[in-house]
C-alpha positions in Angstrom: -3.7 18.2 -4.8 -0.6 16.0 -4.5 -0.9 12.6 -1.8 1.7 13.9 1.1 3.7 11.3 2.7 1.5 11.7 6.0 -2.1 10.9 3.9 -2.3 7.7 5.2 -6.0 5.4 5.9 -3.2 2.9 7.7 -3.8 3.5 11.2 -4.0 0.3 13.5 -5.0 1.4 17.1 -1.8 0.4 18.8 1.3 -1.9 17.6 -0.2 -4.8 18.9 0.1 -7.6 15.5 -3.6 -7.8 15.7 -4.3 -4.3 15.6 -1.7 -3.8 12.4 -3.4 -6.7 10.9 -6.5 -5.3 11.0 -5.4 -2.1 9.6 -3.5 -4.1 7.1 -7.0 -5.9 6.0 -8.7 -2.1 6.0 -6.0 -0.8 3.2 -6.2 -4.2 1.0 -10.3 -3.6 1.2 -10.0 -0.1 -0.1 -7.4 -1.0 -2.7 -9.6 -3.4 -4.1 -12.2 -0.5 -4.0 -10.1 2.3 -5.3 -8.7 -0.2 -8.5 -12.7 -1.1 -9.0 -13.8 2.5 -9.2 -10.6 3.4 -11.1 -11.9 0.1 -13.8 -15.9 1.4 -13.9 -14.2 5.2 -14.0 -14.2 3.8 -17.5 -17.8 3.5 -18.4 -20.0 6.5 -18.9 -22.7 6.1 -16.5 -20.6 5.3 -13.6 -17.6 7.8 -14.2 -20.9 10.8 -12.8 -20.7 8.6 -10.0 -17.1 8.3 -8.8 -15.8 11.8 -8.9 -13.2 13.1 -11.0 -10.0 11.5 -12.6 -8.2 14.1 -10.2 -10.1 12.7 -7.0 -9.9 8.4 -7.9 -6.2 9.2 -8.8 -5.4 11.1 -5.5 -7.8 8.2 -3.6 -4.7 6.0 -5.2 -2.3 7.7 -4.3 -3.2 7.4 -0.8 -4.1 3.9 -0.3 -0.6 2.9 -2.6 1.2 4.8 0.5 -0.9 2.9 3.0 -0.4 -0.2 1.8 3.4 0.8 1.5 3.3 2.1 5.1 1.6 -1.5 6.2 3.2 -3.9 4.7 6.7 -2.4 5.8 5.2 -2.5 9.7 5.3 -6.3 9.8 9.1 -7.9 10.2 9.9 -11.1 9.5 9.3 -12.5 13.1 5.9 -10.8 12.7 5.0 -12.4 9.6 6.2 -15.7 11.1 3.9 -15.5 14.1 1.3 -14.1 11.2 1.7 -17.4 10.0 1.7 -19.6 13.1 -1.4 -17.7 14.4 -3.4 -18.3 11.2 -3.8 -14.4 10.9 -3.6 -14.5 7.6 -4.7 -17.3 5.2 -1.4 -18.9 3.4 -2.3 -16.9 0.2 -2.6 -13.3 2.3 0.2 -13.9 3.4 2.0 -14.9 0.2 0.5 -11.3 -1.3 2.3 -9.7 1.6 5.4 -11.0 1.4 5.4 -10.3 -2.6 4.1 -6.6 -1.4 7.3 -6.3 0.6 9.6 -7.4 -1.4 8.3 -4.6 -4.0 8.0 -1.8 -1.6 11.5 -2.8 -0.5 12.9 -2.4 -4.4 10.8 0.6 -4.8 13.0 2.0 -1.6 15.9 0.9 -3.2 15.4 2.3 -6.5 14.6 5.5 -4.9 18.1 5.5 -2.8 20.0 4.7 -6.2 18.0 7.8 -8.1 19.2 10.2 -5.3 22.6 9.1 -5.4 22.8 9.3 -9.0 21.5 12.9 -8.7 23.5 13.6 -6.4 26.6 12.4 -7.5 25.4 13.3 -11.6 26.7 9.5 -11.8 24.6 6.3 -12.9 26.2 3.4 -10.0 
């Protein structure tokens, strides 16, 4: 079963900054979860535990997106009142902005592959 661009755990309870940063924190928790079962998937006695290589990849898949989805929610005036309202602690906030700046080169990378298949051309 392939993640779908809808399979999303990112789901603040309305746009309010508070509310996305909340969400924000719930995606970071389960990536830290998913990459922990993904590292004990690797010994014996905890791989019965975890499900299949199929299932943990999938659960990565859809947290990656998440994140994605989150981190691309906050603009810079968000993250600037992030900052001045000590929502995040100076290194949360550093991980975002490194998160962002990744997703947005990801997005890019993506635009420049369609083009070039589109067009048969490398630009």
């Amino acid at each position: 079963m392939e993640a779908k661009e809808q399979d999303s755990i990112y789901r603040p309870k309305d746009d309010e900054l508070v509310s996305r940063i909340n969400a924000y924190h719930t995606v970071m928790k389960e990536k830290r979860n998913i990459e922990l079962s993904l590292d004990l998937f690797k010994d014996k006695e905890w791989a019965e535990r975890l499900g299949s290589t199929q299932e943990l990849e999938q659960a990565h898949k859809v947290i990656s997106t998440s994140l994605e989805k989150a981190i691309m929610s906050f603009s810079d005036s968000d993250l600037k009142k992030v900052s001045e309202q000590k929502l995040l602690d100076d290194t949360q906030l550093h991980e975002m902005r490194i998160n962002q700046a990744k997703a947005k080169l990801g997005t890019l990378r993506q635009s420049q592959d369609s083009d070039e298949k589109k067009h048969g051309k490398s630009i």
